[in-house]
N, C-alpha and C positions, 0 to 999 in steps of 0.2 A: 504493500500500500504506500509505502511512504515511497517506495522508490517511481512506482507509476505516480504519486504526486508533485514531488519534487521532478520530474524529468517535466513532465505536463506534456504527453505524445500526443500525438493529431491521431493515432489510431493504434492498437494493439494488436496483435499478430502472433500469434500462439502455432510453433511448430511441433507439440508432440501432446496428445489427450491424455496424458498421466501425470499424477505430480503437479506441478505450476501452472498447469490449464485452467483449474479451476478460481482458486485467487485472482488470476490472471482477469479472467473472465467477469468473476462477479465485483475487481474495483473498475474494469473498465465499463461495465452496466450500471456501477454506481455515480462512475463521474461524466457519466453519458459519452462517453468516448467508441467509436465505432470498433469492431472485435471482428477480424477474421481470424479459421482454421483452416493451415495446413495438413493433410494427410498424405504424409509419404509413405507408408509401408501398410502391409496386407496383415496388419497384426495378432489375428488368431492365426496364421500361421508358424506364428513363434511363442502360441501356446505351450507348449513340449517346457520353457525355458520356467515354470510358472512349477513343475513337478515340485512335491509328491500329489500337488491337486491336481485333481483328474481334467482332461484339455476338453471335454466339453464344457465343464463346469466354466472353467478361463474362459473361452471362446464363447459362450454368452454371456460372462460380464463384459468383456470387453466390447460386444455391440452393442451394449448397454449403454456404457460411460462411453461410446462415441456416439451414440442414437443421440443423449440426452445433452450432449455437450451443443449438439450442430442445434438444436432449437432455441441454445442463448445466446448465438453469435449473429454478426451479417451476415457474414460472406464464406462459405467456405473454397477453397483449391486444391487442387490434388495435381500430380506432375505428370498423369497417363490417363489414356480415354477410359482404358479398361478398368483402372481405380473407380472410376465415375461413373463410368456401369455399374460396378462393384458395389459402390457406396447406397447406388440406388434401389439395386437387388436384391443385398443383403441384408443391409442395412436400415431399410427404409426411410432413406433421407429425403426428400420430395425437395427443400429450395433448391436455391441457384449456386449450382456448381460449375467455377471453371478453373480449364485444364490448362497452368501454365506451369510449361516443363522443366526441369532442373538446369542449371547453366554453368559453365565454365567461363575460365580467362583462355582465349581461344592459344594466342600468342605464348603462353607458356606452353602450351604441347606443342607449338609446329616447330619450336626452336629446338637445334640440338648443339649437343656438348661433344663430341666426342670423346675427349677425354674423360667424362665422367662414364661416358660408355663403354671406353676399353678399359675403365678402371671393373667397371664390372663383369667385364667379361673374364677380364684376371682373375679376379674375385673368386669366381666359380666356375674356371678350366673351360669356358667358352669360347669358341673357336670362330673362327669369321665365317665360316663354310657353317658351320650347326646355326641350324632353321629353328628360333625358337619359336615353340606354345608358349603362351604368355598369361596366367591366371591372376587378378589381383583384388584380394579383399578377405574377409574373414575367412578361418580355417574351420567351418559349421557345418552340420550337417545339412541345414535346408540349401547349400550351396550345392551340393551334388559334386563335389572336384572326382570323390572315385570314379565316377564318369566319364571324365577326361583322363584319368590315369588307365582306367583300363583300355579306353579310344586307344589310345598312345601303345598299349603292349600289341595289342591289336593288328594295327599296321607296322609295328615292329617286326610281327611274327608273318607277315604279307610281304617282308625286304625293304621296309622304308627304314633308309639311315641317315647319319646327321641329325635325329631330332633330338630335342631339350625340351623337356617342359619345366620352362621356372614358374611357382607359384611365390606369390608375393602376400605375404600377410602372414597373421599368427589366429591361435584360436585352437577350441575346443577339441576340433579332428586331426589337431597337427602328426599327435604320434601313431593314431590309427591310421591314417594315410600314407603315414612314410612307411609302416609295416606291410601296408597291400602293395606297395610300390615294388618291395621287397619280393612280397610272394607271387609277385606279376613277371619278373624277372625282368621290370627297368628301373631298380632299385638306382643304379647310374646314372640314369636317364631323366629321372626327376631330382629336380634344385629347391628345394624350401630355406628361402630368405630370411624366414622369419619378418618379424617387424620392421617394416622401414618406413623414417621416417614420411610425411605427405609432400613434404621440399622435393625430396628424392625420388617418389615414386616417378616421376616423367621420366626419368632418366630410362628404367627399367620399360618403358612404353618403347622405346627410340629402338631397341634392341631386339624387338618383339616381330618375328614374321605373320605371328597371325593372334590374335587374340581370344579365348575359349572360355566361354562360360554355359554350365549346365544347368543352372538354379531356374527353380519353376517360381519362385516368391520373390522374385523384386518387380518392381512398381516403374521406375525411372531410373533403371543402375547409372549412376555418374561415371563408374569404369567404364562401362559399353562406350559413353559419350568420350571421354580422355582418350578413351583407345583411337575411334575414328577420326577425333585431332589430331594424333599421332600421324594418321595417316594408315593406321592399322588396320585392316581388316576383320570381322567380328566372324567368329563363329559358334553360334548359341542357337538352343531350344529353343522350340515356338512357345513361347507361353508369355506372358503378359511382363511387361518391359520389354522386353527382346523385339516384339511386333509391333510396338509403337514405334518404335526409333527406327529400327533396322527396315531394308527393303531386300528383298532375298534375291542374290543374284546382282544386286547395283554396288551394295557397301557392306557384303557379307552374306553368309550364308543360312538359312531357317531351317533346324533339323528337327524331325520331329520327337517325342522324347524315348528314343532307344537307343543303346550305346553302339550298335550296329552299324544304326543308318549316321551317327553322329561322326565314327571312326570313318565308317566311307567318305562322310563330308570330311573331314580332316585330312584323311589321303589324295582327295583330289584338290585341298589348296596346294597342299608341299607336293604335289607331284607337275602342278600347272604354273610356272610362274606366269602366265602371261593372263590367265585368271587371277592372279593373285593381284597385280598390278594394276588389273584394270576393277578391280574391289580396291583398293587403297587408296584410286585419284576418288571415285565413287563415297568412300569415306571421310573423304576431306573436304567434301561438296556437301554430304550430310551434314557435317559437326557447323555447319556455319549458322543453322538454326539453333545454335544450341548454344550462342555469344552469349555473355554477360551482359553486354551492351544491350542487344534486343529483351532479352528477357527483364532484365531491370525494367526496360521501360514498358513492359507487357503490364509489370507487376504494379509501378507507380499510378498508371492509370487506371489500374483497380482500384486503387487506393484513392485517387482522386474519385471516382465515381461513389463509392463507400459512403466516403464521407462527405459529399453533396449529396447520397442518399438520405444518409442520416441525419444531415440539414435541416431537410427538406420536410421529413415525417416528425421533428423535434418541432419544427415552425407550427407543422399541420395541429400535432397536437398540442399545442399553445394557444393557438388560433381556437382550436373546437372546447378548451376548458376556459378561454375569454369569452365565447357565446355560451357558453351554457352557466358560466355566473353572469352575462349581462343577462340570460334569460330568465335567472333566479331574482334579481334583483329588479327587474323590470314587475315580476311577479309581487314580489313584495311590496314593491311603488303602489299596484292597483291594488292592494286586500288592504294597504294602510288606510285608502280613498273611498 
């Protein structure tokens, strides 16, 4: 309270419905300050994280507390059409939702270092000639990476050589992963990072012949997006994120979710460079929708409209409680008489 007072914001902006959403919400209803919600993530599917309670029980509280949150705000946003479906379907959220999608700084991913990137090739015994797979984000289960790890043994065991799959990140699955890596026999073949800094992650982008994600639960992956600034290539499941962004066959490939049909898509970038190349000018023509620049001001103008919303309907109701006491008092005038 004291910090939304002392700041005195023109509107309130709530990114996550747990925790601070609520406060949030009821001092900016208190000081009539306009209130939108963000939804970025599909979050009964990371009921599981919520154990020993059973994920039904979670995954109706949590359309609960986001049912009941979107009736005290304006405006809500989500970063994918499919989220918006989602919200609508499941959720039963009926106002007005719009879809303004996640952004980067464009200019930080198209730059490279070299040096920073043969510092990491040294790093981790990478060769100029080895074509990496490129994975970057949590080490979780609703990520599906054994999917790509097994892709990879796959066409290993088909004669495709040179490949590396570096995964970049830390997390829950790190040492089941490295152990299936193991019993896959590309224990060699797979490179876990571990944590790296966010300064740093572009770097491991530049290095990246194709970029691989199998997760059925993101919304607006920002990897997918960094990758195609890179200049990257994406190759991910059809399932929601992946098909908002991605065009199959322009700036990556749509596999559908079998590790099969995903390893055959994997064998056919690394075996076609002239497909590969023509997905990478493809991705760099993609990522342009996805500037800071445009989407800030996607964003701003919601915010201006918001808040001459909320103007508007503050005035209105000022206006109808000034006619309904001139209408009380006009009443009172004739019963005096």
């Amino acid at each position: 309270k004291k910090v939304i007072t002392e700041f005195n914001p023109d509107i309130v902006h709530v990114h996550h419905p747990f925790v601070l959403s609520s406060p949030a919400i009821m001092y900016g209803k208190k000081l009539g300050i306009p209130k939108i919600l963000t939804l970025h993530t599909q979050y009964e599917q990371y009921a599981h994280y919520a154990a020993p309670i059973p994920q039904i029980i979670t995954q109706k509280a949590i359309k609960r507390i986001i049912s009941n949150l979107a009736y005290k705000i304006d405006c809500i946003t989500t970063p994918s059409i499919l989220m918006k479906d989602l919200l609508r379907s499941c959720y039963g959220i009926t106002k007005g939702i719009e879809v303004i999608p996640n952004a980067i700084n464009l200019a930080s991913f198209r730059e490279k270092d070299d040096l920073k990137c043969f510092e990491i090739r040294k790093k981790y015994n990478l060769k100029e000639e080895n074509k990496i797979i490129l994975f970057v984000g949590r080490i979780a289960p609703e990520k599906s990476i054994d999917k790509i790890i097994k892709a990879l043994a796959i066409i290993k065991r088909k004669g495709v050589t040179g490949i590396k799959l570096v995964i970049v990140g830390s997390g829950l699955s790190l040492e089941d992963l490295k152990k299936l890596a193991i019993s896959l026999g590309v224990g060699n073949d797979v490179i876990f990072t571990g944590n790296v800094e966010y300064k740093d992650v572009k770097h491991y982008y530049k290095i990246g012949y194709t970029f691989a994600t199998a997760s059925t639960t993101e919304v607006n992956p920002l990897t997918i997006i960094e990758a195609l600034a890179s200049g990257i290539p994406v190759l991910a499941v059809r399932a929601p994120g992946a098909v908002d962004i991605l065009t199959d066959g322009l700036d990556g490939l749509l596999v559908d979710n079998d590790t099969e049909k995903f390893a055959d898509a994997l064998e056919k970038i690394v075996r076609e460079p002239e497909l590969r190349e023509k997905l990478s000018q493809g991705a760099l023509k993609t990522s342009e929708k996805y500037s800071i620049d445009i989407i800030s001001e996607r964003m701003l103008n919601l915010y201006r409209e918001v808040i001459e919303i909320k103007k508007s309907k503050t005035k209105e109701k000022k206006n109808f409680i000034k006619d309904i006491l001139a209408i009380d008092y006009e009443g009172k005038i004739k019963n005096e008489k």
